[in-house]
C-alpha positions, 0 to 999 in steps of 0.5 A: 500500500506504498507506490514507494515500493514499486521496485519490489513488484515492477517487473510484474507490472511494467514488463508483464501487464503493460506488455502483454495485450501488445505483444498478444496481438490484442488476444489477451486481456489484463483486467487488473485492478493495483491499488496503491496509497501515495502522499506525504503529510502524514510524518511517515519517511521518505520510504512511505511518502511518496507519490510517484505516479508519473513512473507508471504514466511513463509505460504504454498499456498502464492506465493510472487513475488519481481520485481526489474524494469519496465521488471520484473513488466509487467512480473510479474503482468501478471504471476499474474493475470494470475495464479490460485493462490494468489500472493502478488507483493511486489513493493519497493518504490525507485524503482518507482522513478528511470528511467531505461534503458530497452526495455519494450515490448507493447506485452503481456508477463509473467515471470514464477513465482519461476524463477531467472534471472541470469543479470550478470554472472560471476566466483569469487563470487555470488551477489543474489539482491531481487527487490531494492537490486538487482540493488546494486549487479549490481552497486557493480557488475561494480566496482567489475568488475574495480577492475579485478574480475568476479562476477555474480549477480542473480535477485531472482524475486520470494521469494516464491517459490524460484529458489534454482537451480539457486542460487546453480548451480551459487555458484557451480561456484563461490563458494562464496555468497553474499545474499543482502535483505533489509528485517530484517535480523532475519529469513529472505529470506536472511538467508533461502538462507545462510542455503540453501547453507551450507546445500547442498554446505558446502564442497565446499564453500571457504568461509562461506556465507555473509548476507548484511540486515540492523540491527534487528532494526526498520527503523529510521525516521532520515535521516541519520540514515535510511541512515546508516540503509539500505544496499547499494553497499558499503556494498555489495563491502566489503562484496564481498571482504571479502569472495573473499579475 
C-alpha cells in the first residue's frame, strides 16, 4: 500500500501487464485492478511518502487513475474493475482522513477513465489539482475568488491517459496555468502538462506556465520540514498571482 515500493513488484507490472495485450496481438486481456496509497503529510519517511505516479504514466498499456474524494473513488474503482485493462488507483493518504461534503450515490456508477472534471470554472487563470492537490486549487480557488478574480480549477482524475482537451480548451480561456502535483517535480505529470501547453498554446499564453511540486528532494521525516516540503494553497495563491499579475 506504498507506490514507494514499486521496485519490489515492477517487473510484474511494467514488463508483464503493460506488455502483454501488445505483444498478444490484442488476444489477451489484463483486467487488473493495483491499488496503491501515495502522499506525504502524514510524518511517515521518505520510504512511505511518496507519490510517484508519473513512473507508471511513463509505460504504454498502464492506465493510472488519481481520485481526489469519496465521488471520484466509487467512480473510479468501478471504471476499474470494470475495464479490460490494468489500472493502478493511486489513493493519497490525507485524503482518507478528511470528511467531505458530497452526495455519494448507493447506485452503481463509473467515471470514464482519461476524463477531467472541470469543479470550478472560471476566466483569469487555470488551477489543474491531481487527487490531494486538487482540493488546494479549490481552497486557493475561494480566496482567489475574495480577492475579485475568476479562476477555474480542473480535477485531472486520470494521469494516464490524460484529458489534454480539457486542460487546453480551459487555458484557451484563461490563458494562464497553474499545474499543482505533489509528485517530484523532475519529469513529472506536472511538467508533461507545462510542455503540453507551450507546445500547442505558446502564442497565446500571457504568461509562461507555473509548476507548484515540492523540491527534487526526498520527503523529510521532520515535521516541519515535510511541512515546508509539500505544496499547499499558499503556494498555489502566489503562484496564481504571479502569472495573473
Amino acid at each position: 500500500m506504498y507506490v514507494g515500493f514499486l521496485g519490489v513488484c515492477a517487473d510484474q507490472i511494467l514488463n508483464n501487464a503493460a506488455k502483454m495485450h501488445y505483444m498478444f496481438g490484442g488476444k489477451v486481456n489484463i483486467p487488473l485492478t493495483i491499488v496503491t496509497g501515495t502522499g506525504a503529510g502524514t510524518n511517515s519517511a521518505a520510504q512511505h511518502s511518496e507519490t510517484a505516479y508519473s513512473v507508471f504514466t511513463h509505460y504504454p498499456g498502464l492506465k493510472c487513475v488519481v481520485p481526489s474524494g469519496p465521488y471520484s473513488v466509487k467512480g473510479l474503482y468501478a471504471a476499474a474493475i470494470r475495464d479490460d485493462d490494468p489500472v493502478i488507483i493511486f489513493n493519497n493518504r490525507q485524503l482518507m482522513g478528511i470528511r467531505f461534503d458530497e452526495h455519494v450515490p448507493e447506485d452503481p456508477y463509473t467515471i470514464p477513465i482519461g476524463k477531467a472534471n472541470v469543479a470550478v470554472e472560471g476566466s483569469d487563470v487555470t488551477l489543474v489539482g491531481i487527487g490531494y492537490t486538487t482540493l488546494l486549487c479549490l481552497q486557493a480557488s475561494q480566496d482567489l475568488q475574495a480577492e475579485g478574480y475568476s479562476p477555474e480549477v480542473i480535477d485531472l482524475l486520470s494521469v494516464s491517459p490524460m484529458d489534454e482537451e480539457t486542460i487546453l480548451e480551459s487555458v484557451r480561456k484563461t490563458r494562464k496555468i497553474v499545474i499543482v502535483d505533489e509528485d517530484y517535480p523532475r519529469c513529472s505529470v506536472a511538467a508533461d502538462i507545462s510542455a503540453l501547453v507551450v507546445e500547442e498554446l505558446f502564442d497565446i499564453l500571457d504568461a509562461p506556465p507555473k509548476r507548484v511540486t515540492p523540491p527534487h528532494t526526498s520527503v523529510p521525516y521532520s515535521r516541519a520540514l515535510e511541512t515546508h516540503w509539500l505544496p499547499n494553497k499558499h503556494k498555489v495563491i502566489a503562484a496564481a498571482h504571479q502569472v495573473m499579475e
